[in-house]
C-alpha positions in Angstrom: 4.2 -1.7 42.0 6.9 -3.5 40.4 7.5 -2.5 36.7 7.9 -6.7 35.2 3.8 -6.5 36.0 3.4 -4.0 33.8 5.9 -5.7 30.4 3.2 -6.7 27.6 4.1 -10.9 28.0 3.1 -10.7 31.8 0.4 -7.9 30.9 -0.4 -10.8 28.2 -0.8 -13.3 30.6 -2.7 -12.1 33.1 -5.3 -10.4 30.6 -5.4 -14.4 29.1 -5.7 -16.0 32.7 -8.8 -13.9 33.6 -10.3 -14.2 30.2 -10.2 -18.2 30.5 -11.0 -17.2 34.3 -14.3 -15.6 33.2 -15.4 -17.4 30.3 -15.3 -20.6 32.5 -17.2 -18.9 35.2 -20.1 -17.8 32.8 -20.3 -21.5 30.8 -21.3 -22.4 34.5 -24.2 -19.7 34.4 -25.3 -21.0 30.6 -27.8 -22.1 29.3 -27.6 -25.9 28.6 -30.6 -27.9 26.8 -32.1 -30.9 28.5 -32.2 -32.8 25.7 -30.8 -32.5 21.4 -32.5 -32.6 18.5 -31.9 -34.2 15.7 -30.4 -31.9 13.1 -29.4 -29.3 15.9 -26.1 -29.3 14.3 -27.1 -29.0 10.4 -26.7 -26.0 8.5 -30.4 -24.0 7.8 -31.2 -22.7 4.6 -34.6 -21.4 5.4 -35.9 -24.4 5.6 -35.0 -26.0 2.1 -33.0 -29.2 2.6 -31.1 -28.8 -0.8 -29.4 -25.4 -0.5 -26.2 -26.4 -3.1 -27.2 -23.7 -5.7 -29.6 -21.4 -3.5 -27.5 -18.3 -3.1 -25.7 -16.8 -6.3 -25.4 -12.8 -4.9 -24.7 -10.5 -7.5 -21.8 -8.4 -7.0 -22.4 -6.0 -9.2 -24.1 -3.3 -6.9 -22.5 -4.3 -3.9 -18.4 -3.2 -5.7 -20.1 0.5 -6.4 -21.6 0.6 -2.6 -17.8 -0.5 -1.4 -16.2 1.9 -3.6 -18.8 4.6 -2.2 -17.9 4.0 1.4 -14.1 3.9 0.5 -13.9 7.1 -1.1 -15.7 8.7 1.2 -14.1 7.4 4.2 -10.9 8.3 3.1 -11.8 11.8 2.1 -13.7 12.1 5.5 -9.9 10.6 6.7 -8.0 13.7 4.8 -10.1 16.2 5.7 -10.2 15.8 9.3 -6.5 15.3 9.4 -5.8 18.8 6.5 -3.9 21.6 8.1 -6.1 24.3 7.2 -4.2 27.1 9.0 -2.9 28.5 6.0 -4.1 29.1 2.7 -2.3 26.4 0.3 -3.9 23.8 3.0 -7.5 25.2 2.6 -6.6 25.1 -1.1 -5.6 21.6 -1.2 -8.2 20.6 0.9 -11.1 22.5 -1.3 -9.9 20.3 -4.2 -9.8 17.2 -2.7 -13.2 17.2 -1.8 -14.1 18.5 -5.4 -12.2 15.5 -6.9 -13.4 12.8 -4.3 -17.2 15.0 -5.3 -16.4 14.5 -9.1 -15.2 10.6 -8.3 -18.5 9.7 -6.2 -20.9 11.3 -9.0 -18.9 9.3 -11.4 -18.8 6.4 -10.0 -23.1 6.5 -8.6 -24.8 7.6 -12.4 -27.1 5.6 -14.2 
């Protein structure tokens, strides 16, 4: 096989071509109303025709939940990655999960 197939603009194109290949090929197979109705393409606010001031999320709880899952992602991230072989990485290591411990019990009490 010739190695020009295998450059990433060719690669590019081919992975495009079969992509518009299949995507044509299944809106053939859709599923295609007989007929519209009226307000098929209106936003739906659970049924309430005035929606304008509706939704006002607070974001309060949600910024402590992100925070949450940062932290621990990234500490999950460290850990898997410490070199633990020797004992100044075990070290390092045991106090980054007691600081990202000590972060997360700051950050979640009430």
């Amino acid at each position: 096989m010739d190695k020009w197939m295998l450059s990433p603009p060719v690669a590019f194109i081919i992975v495009l071509g079969v992509s518009f290949l299949l995507s044509w090929l299944f809106s053939r197979l859709s599923f295609r109303p007989k007929s519209h109705t009226s307000g098929e393409g209106e936003s739906y606010a659970c049924g309430e025709n005035n929606y304008d001031n509706m939704a006002q999320p607070d974001y309060n709880t949600f910024f402590a939940f992100a925070f949450f899952f940062t932290i621990a992602h990234v500490a999950t991230l460290i850990m898997a990655t410490a070199h633990t072989q020797n004992i100044q990485g075990f070290v390092l290591a045991f106090l980054y999960i007691t600081g990202t411990v000590t972060g997360l019990y700051i950050l979640l009490r009430k």
